[in-house]
mmCIF file as gemmi writes it, N, C-alpha and C atoms, coordinates in Angstrom:
data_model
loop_
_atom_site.group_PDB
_atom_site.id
_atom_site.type_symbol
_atom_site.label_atom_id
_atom_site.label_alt_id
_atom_site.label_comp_id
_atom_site.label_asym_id
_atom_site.label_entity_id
_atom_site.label_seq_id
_atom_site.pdbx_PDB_ins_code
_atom_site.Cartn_x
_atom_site.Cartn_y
_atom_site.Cartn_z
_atom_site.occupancy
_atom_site.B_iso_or_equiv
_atom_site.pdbx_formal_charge
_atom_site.auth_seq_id
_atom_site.auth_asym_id
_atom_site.pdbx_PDB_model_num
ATOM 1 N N . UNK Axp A 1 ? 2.533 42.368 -34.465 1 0 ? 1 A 1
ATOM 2 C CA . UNK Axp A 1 ? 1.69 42.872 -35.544 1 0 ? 1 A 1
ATOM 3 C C . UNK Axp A 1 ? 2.518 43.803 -36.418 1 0 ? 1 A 1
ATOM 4 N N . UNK Axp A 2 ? 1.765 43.674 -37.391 1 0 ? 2 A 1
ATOM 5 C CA . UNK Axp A 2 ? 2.743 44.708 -38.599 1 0 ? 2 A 1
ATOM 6 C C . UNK Axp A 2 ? 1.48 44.985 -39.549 1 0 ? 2 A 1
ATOM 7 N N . UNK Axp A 3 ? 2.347 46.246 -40.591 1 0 ? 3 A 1
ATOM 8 C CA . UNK Axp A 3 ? 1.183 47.354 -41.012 1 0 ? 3 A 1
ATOM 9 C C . UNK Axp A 3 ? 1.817 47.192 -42.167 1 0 ? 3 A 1
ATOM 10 N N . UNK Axp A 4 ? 0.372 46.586 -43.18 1 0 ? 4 A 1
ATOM 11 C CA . UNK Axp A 4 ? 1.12 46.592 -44.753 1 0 ? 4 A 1
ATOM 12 C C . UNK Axp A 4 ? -0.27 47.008 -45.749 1 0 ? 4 A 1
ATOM 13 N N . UNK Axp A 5 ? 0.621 47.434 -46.863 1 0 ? 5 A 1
ATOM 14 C CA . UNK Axp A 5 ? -0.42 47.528 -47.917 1 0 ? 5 A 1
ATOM 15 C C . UNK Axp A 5 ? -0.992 46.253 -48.683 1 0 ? 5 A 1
ATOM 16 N N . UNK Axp A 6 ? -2.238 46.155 -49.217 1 0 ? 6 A 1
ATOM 17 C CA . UNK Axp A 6 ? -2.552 45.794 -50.132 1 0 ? 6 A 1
ATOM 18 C C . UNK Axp A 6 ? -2.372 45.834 -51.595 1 0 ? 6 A 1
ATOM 19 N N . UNK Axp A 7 ? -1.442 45.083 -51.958 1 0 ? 7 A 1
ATOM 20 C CA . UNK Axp A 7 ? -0.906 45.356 -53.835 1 0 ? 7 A 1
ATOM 21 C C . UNK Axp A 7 ? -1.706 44.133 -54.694 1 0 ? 7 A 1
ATOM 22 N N . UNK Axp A 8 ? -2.333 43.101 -53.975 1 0 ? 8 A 1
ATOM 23 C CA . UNK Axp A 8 ? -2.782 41.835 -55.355 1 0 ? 8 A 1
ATOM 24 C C . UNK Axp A 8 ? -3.387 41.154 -54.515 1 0 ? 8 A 1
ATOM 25 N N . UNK Axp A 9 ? -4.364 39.978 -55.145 1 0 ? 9 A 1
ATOM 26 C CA . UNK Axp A 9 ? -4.86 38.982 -55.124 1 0 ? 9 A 1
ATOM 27 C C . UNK Axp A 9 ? -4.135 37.497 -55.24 1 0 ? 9 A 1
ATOM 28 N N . UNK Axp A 10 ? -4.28 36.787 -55.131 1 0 ? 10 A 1
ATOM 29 C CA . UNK Axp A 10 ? -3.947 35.446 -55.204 1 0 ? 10 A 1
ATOM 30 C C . UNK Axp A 10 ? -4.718 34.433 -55.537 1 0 ? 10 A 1
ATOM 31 N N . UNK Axp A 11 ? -5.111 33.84 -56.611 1 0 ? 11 A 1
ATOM 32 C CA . UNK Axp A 11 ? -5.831 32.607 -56.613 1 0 ? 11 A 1
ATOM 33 C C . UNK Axp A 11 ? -5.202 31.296 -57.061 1 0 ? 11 A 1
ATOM 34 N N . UNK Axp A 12 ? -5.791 30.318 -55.727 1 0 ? 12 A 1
ATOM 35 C CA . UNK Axp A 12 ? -5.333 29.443 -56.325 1 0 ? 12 A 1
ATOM 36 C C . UNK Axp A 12 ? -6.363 28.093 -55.848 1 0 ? 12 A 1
ATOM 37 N N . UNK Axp A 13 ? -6.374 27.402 -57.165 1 0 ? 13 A 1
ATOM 38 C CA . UNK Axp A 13 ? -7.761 26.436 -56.962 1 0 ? 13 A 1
ATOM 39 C C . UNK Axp A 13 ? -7.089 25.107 -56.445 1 0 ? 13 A 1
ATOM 40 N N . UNK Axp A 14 ? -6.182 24.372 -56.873 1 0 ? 14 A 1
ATOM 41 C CA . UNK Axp A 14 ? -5.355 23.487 -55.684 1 0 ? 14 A 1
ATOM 42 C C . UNK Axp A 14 ? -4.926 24.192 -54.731 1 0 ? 14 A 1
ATOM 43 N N . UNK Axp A 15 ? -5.381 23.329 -53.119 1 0 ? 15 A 1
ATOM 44 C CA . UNK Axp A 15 ? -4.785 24.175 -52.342 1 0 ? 15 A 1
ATOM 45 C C . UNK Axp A 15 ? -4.858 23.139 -51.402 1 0 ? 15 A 1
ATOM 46 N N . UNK Axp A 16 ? -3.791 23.717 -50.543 1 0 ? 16 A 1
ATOM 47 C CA . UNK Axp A 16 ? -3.668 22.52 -49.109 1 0 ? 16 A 1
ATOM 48 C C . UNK Axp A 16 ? -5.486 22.583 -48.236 1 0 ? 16 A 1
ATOM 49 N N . UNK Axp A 17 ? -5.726 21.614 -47.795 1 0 ? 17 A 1
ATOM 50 C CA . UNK Axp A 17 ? -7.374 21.914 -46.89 1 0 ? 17 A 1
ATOM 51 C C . UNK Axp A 17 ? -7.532 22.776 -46.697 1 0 ? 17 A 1
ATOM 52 N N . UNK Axp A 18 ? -6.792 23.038 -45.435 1 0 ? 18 A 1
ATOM 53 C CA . UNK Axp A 18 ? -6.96 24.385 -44.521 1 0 ? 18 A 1
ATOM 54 C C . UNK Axp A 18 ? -6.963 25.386 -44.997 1 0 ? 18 A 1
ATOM 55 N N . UNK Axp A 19 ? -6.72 25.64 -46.372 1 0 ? 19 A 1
ATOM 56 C CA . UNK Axp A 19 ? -6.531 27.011 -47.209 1 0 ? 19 A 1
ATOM 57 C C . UNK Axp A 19 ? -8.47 27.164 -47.903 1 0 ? 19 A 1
ATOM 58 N N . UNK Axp A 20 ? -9.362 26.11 -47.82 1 0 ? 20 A 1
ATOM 59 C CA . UNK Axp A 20 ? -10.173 26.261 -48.562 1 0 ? 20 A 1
ATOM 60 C C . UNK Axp A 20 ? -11.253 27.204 -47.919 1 0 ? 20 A 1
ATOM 61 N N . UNK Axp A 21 ? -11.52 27.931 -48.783 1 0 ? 21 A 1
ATOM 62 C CA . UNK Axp A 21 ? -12.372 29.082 -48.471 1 0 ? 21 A 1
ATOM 63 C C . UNK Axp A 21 ? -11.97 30.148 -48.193 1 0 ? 21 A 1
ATOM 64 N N . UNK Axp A 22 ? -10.35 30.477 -48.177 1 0 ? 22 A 1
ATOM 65 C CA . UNK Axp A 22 ? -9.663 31.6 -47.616 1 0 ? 22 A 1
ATOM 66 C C . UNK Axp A 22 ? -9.513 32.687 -48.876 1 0 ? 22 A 1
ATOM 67 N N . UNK Axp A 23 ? -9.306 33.597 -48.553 1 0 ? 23 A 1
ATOM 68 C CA . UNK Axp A 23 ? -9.56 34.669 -49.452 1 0 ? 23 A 1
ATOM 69 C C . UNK Axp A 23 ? -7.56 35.43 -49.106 1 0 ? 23 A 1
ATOM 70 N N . UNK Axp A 24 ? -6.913 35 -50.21 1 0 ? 24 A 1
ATOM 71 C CA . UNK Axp A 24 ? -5.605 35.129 -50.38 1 0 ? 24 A 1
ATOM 72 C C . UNK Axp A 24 ? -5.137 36.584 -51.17 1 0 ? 24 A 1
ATOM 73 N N . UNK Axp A 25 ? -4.171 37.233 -49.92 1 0 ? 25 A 1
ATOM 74 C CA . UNK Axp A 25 ? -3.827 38.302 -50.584 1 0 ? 25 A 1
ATOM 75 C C . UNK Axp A 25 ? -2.477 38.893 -50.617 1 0 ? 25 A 1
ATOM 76 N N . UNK Axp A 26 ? -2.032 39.424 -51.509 1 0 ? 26 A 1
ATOM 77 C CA . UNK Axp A 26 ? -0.316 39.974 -51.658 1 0 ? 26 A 1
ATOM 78 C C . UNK Axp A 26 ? -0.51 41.493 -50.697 1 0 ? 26 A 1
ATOM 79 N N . UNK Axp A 27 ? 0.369 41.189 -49.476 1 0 ? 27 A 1
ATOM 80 C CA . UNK Axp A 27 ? 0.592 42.391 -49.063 1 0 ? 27 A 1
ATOM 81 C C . UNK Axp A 27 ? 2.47 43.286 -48.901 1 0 ? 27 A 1
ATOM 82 N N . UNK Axp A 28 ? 1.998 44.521 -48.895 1 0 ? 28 A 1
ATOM 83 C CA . UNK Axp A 28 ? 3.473 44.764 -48.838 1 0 ? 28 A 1
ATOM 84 C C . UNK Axp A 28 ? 3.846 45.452 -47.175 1 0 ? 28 A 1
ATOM 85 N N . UNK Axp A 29 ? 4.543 44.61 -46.562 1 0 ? 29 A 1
ATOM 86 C CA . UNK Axp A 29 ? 4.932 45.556 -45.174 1 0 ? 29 A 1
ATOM 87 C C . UNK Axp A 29 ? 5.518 46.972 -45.351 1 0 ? 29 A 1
ATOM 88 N N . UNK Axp A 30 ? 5.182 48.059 -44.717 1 0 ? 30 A 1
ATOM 89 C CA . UNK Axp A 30 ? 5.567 49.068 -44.806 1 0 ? 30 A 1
ATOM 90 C C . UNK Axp A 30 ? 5.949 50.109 -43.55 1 0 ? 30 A 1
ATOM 91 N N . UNK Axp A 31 ? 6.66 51.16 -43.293 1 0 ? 31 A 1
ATOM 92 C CA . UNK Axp A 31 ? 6.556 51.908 -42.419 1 0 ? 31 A 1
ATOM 93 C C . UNK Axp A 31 ? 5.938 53.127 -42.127 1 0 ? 31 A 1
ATOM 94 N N . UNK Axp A 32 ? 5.437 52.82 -41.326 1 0 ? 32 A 1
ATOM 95 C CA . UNK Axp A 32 ? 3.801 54.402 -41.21 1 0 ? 32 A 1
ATOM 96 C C . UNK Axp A 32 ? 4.54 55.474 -40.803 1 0 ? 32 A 1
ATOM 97 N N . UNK Axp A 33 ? 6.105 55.232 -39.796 1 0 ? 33 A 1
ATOM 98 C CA . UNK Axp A 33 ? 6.393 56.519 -39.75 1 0 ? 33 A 1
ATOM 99 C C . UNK Axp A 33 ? 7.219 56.998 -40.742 1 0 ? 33 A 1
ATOM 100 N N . UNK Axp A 34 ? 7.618 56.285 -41.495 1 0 ? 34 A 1
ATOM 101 C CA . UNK Axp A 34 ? 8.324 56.999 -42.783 1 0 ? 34 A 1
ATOM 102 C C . UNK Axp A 34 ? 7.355 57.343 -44.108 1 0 ? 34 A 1
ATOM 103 N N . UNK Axp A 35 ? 6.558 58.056 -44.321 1 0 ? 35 A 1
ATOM 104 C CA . UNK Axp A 35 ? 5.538 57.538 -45.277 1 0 ? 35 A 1
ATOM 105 C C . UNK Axp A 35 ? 4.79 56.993 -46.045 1 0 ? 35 A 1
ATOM 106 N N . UNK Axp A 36 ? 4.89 55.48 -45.551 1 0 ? 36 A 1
ATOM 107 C CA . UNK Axp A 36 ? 5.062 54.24 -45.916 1 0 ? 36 A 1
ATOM 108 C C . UNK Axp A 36 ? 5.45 53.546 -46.527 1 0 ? 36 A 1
ATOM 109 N N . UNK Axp A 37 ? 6.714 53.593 -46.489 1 0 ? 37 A 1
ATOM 110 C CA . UNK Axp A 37 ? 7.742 53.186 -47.085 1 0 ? 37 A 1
ATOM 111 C C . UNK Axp A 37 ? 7.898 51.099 -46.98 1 0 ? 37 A 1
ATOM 112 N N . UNK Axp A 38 ? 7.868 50.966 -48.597 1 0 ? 38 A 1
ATOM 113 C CA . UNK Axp A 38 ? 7.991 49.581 -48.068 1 0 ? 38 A 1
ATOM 114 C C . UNK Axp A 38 ? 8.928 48.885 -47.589 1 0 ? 38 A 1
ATOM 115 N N . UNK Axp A 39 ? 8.867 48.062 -47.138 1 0 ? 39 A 1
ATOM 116 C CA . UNK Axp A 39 ? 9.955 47.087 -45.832 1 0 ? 39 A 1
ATOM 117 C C . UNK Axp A 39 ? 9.733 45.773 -46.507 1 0 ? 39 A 1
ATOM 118 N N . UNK Axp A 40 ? 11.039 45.464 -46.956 1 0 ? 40 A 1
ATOM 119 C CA . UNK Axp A 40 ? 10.928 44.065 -47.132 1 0 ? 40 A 1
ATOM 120 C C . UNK Axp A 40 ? 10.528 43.655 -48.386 1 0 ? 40 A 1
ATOM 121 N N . UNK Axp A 41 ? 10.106 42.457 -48.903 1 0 ? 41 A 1
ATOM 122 C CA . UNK Axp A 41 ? 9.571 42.195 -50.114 1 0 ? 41 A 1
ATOM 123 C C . UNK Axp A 41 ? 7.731 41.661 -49.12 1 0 ? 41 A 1
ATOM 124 N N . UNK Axp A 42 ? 7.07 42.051 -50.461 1 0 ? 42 A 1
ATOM 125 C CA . UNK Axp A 42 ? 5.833 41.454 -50.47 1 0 ? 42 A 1
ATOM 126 C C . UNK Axp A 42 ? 5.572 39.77 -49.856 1 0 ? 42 A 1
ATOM 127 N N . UNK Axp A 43 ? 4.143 39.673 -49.537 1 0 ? 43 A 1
ATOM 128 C CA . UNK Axp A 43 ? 4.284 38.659 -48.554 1 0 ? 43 A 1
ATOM 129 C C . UNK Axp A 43 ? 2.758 38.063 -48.725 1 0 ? 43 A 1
ATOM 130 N N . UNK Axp A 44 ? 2.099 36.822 -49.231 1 0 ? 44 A 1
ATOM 131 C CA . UNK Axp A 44 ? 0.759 36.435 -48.797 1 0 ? 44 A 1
ATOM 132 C C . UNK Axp A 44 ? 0.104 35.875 -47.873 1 0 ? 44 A 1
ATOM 133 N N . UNK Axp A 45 ? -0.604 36.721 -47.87 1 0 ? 45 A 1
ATOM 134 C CA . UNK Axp A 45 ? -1.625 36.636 -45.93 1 0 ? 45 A 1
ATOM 135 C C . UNK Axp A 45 ? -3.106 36.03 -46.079 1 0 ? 45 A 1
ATOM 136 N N . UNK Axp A 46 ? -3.547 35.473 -45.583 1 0 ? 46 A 1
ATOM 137 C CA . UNK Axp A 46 ? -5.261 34.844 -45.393 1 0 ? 46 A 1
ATOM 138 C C . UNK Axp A 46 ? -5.51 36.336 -44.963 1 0 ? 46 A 1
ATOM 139 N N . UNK Axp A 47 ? -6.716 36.516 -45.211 1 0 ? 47 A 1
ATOM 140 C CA . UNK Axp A 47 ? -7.816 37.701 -45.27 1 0 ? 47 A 1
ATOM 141 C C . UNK Axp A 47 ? -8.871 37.108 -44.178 1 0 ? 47 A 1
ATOM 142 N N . UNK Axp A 48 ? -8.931 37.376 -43.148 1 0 ? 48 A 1
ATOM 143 C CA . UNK Axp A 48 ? -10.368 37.147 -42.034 1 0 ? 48 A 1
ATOM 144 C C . UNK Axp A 48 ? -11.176 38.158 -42.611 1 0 ? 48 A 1
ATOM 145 N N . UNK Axp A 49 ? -10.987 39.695 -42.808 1 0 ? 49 A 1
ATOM 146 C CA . UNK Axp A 49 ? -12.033 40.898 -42.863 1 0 ? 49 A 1
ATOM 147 C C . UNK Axp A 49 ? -12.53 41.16 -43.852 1 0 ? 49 A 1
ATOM 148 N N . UNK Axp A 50 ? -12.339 40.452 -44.988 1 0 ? 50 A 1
ATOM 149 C CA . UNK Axp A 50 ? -12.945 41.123 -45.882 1 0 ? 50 A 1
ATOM 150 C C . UNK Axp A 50 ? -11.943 42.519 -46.735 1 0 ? 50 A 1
ATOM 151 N N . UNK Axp A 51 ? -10.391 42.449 -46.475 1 0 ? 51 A 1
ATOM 152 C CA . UNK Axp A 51 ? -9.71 43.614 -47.002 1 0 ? 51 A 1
ATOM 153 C C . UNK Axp A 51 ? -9.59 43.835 -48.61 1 0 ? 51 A 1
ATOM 154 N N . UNK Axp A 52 ? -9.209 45.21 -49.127 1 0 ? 52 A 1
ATOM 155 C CA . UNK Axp A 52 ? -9.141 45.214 -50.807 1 0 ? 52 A 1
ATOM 156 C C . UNK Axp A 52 ? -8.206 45.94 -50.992 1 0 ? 52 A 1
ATOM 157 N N . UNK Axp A 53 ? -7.889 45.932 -52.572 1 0 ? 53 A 1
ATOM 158 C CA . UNK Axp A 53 ? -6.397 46.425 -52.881 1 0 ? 53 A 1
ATOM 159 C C . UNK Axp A 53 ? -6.522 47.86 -52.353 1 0 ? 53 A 1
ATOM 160 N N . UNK Axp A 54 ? -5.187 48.163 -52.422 1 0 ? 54 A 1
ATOM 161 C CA . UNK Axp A 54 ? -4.652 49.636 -51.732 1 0 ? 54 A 1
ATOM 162 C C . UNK Axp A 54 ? -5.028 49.733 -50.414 1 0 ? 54 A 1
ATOM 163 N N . UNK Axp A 55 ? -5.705 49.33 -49.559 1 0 ? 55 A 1
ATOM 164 C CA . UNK Axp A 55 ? -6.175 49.411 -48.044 1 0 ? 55 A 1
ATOM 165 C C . UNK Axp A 55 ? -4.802 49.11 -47.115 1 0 ? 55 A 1
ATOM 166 N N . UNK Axp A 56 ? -4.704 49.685 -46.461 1 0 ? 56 A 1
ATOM 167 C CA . UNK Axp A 56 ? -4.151 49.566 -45.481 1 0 ? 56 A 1
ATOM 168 C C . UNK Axp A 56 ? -4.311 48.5 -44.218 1 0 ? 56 A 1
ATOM 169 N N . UNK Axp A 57 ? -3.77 47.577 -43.783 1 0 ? 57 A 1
ATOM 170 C CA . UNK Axp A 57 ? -4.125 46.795 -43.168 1 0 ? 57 A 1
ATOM 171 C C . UNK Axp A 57 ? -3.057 46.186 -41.753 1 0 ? 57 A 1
ATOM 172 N N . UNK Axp A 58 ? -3.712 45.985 -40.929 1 0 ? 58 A 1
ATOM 173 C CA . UNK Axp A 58 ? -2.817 44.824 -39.642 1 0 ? 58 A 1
ATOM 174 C C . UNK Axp A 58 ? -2.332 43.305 -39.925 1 0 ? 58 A 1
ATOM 175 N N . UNK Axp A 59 ? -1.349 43.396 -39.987 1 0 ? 59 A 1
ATOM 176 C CA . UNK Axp A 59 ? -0.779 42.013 -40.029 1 0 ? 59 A 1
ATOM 177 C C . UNK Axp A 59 ? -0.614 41.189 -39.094 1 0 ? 59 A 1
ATOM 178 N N . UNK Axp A 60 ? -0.801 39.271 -38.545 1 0 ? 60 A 1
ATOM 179 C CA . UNK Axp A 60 ? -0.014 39.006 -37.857 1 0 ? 60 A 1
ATOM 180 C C . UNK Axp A 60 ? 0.607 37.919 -38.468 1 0 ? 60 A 1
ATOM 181 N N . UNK Axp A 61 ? 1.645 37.244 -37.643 1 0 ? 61 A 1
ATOM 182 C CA . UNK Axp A 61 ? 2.491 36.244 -38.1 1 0 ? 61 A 1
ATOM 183 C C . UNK Axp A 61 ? 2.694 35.097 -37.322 1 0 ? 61 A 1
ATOM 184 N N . UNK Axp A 62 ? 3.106 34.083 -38.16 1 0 ? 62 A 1
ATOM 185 C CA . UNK Axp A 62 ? 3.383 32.544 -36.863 1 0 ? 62 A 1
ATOM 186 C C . UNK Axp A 62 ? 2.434 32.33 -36.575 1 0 ? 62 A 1
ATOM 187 N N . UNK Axp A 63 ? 2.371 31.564 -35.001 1 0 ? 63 A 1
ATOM 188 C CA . UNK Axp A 63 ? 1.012 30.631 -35.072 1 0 ? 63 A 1
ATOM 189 C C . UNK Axp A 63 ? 0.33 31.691 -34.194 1 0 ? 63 A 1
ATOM 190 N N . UNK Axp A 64 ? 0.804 33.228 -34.178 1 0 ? 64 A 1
ATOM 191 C CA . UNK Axp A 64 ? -0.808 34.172 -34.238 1 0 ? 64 A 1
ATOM 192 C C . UNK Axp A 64 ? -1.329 34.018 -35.685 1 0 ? 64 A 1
ATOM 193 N N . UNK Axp A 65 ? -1 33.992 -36.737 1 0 ? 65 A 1
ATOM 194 C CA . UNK Axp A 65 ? -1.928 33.992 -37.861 1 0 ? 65 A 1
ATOM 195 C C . UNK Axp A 65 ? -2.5 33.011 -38.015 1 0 ? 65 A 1
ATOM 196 N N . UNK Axp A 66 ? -2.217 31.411 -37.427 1 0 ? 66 A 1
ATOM 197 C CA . UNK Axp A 66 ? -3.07 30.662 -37.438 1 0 ? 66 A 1
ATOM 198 C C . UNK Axp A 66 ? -4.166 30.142 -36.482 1 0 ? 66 A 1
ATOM 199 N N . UNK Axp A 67 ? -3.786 31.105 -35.717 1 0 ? 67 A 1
ATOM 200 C CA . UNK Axp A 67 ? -4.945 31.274 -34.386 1 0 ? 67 A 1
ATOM 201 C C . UNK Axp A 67 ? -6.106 32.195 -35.104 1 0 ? 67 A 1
ATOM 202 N N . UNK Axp A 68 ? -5.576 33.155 -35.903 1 0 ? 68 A 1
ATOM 203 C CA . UNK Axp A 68 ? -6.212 33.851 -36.423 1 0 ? 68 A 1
ATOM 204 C C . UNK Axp A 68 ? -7.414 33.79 -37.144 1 0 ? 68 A 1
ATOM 205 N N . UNK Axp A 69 ? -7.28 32.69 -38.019 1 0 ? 69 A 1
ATOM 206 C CA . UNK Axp A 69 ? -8.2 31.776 -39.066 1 0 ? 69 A 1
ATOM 207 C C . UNK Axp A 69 ? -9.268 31.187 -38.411 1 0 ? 69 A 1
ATOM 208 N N . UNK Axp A 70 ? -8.989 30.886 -36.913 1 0 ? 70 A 1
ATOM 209 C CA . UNK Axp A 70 ? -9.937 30.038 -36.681 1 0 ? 70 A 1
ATOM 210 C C . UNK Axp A 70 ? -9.354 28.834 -36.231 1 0 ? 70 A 1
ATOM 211 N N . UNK Axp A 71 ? -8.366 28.245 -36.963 1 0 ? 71 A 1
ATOM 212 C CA . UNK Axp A 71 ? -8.492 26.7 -36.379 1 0 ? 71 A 1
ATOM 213 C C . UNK Axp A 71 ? -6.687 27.073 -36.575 1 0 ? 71 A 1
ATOM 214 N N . UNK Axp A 72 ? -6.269 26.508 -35.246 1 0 ? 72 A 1
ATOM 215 C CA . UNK Axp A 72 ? -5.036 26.211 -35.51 1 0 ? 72 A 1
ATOM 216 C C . UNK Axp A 72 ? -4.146 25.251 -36.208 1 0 ? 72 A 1
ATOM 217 N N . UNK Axp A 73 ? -4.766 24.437 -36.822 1 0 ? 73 A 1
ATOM 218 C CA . UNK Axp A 73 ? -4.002 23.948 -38.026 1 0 ? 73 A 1
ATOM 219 C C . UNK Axp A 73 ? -4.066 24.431 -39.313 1 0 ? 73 A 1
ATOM 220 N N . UNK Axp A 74 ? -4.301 25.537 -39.767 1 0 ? 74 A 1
ATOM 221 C CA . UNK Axp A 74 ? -4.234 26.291 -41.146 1 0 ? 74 A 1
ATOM 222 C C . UNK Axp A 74 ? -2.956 26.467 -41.463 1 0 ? 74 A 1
ATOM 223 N N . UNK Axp A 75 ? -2.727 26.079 -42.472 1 0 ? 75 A 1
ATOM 224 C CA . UNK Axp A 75 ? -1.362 26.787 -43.107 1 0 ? 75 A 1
ATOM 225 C C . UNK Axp A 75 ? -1.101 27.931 -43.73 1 0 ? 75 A 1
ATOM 226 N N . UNK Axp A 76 ? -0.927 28.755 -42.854 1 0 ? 76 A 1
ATOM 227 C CA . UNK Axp A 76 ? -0.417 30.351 -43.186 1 0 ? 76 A 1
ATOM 228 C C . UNK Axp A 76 ? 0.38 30.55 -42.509 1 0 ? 76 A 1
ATOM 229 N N . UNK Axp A 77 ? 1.176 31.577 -42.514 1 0 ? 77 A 1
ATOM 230 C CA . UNK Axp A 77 ? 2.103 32.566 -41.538 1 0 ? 77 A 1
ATOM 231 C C . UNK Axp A 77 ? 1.682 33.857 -41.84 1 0 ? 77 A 1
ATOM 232 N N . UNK Axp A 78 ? 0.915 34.625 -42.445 1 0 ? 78 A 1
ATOM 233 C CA . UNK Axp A 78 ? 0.458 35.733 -42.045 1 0 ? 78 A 1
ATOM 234 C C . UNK Axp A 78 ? -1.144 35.503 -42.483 1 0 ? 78 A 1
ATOM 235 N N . UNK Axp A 79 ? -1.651 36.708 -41.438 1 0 ? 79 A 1
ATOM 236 C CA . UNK Axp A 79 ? -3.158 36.882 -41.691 1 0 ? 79 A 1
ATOM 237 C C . UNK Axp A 79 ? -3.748 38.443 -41.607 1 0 ? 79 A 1
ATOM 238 N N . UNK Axp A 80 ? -4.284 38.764 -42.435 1 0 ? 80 A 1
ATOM 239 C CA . UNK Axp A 80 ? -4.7 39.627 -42.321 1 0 ? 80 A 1
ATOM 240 C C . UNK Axp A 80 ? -5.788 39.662 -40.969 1 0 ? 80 A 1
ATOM 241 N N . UNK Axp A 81 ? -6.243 41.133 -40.048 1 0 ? 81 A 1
ATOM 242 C CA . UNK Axp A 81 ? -6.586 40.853 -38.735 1 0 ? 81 A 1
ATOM 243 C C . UNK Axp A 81 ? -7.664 42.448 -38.54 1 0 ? 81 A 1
ATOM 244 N N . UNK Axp A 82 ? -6.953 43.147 -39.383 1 0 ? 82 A 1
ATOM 245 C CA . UNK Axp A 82 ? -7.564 44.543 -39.193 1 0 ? 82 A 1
ATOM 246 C C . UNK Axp A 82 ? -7.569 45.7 -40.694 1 0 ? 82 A 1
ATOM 247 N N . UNK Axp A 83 ? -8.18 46.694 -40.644 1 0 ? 83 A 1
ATOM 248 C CA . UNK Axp A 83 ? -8.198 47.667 -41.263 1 0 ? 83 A 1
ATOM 249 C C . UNK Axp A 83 ? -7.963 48.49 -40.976 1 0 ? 83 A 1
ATOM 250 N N . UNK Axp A 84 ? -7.065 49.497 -41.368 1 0 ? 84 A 1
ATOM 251 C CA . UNK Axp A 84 ? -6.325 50.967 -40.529 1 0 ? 84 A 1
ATOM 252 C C . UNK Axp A 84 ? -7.266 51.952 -41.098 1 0 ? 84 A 1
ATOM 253 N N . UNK Axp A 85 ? -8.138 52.562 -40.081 1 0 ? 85 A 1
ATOM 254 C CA . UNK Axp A 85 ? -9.243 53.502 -40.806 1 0 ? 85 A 1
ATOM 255 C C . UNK Axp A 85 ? -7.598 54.782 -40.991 1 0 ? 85 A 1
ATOM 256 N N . UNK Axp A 86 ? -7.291 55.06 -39.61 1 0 ? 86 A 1
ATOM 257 C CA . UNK Axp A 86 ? -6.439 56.632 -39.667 1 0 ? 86 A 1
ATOM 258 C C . UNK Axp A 86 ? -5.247 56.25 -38.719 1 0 ? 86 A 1
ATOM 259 N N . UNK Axp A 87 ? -3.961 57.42 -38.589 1 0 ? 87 A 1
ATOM 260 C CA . UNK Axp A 87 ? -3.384 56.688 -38.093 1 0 ? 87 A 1
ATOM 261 C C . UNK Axp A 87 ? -3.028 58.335 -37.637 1 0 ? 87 A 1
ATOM 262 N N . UNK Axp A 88 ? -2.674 58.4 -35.948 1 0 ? 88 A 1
ATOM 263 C CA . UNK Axp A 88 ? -1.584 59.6 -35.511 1 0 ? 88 A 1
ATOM 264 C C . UNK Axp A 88 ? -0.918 59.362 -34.435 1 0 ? 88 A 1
ATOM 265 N N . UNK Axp A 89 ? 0.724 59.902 -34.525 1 0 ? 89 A 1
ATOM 266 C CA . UNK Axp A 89 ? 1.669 59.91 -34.093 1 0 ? 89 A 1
ATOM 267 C C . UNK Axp A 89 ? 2.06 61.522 -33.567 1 0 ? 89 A 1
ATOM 268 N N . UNK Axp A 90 ? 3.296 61.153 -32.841 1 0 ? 90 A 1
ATOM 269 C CA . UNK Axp A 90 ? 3.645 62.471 -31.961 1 0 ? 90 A 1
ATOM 270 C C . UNK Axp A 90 ? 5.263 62.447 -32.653 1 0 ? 90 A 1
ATOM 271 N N . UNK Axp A 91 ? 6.041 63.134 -33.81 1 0 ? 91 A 1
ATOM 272 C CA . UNK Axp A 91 ? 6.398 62.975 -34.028 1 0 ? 91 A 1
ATOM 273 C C . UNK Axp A 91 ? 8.491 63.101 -33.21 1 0 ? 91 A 1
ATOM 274 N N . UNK Axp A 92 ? 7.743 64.196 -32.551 1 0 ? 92 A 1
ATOM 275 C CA . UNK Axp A 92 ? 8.606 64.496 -31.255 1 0 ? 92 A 1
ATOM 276 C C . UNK Axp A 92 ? 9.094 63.297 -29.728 1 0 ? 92 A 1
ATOM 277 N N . UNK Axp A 93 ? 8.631 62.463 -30.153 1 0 ? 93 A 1
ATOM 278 C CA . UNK Axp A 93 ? 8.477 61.211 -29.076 1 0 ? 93 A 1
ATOM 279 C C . UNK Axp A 93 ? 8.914 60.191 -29.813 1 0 ? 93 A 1
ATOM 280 N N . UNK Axp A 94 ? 9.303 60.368 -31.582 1 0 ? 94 A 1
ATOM 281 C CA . UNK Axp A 94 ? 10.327 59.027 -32.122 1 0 ? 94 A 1
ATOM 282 C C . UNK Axp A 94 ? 11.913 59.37 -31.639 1 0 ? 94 A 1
């Protein structure tokens, strides 16, 4: 699992099957213990929860994200899975 922001939307009205009905979103991976600093370039994930821009969110990847959806033949590699209400660390224990 991995922890990214929400920066965009995605629409797109051709789409492979398994994509229909999915609610497509640009996220950016980031690091919670650096102040969330982004990691990587941006990345689009299927949405299970219902997430919105700027939210903070759980990522997974591979065929956890397509377990994720529901049916394991979806074509994704990431899915959105969770919402980060708060987050605390011990900063003495990195």
């Amino acid at each position: 699992m991995q922890i990214a922001k929400v920066i965009g939307n995605i629409w797109a009205t051709r789409k492979e099957a398994t994509l229909t009905g999915m609610k497509l979103l640009i996220v950016q991976p980031i690091d919670i213990l650096q102040d969330d600093e982004p990691i990587g370039t941006p990345i689009v994930a299927a949405d299970m929860i219902g997430a919105g821009m700027g939210e903070t969110v759980i990522i997974v990847t591979g065929s956890t994200a397509r377990v994720a959806t529901g049916t394991a033949e979806a074509s994704v590699d990431a899915t959105v899975v969770g919402i980060v209400d708060d987050k605390e660390f011990d900063a003495e224990l990195l």
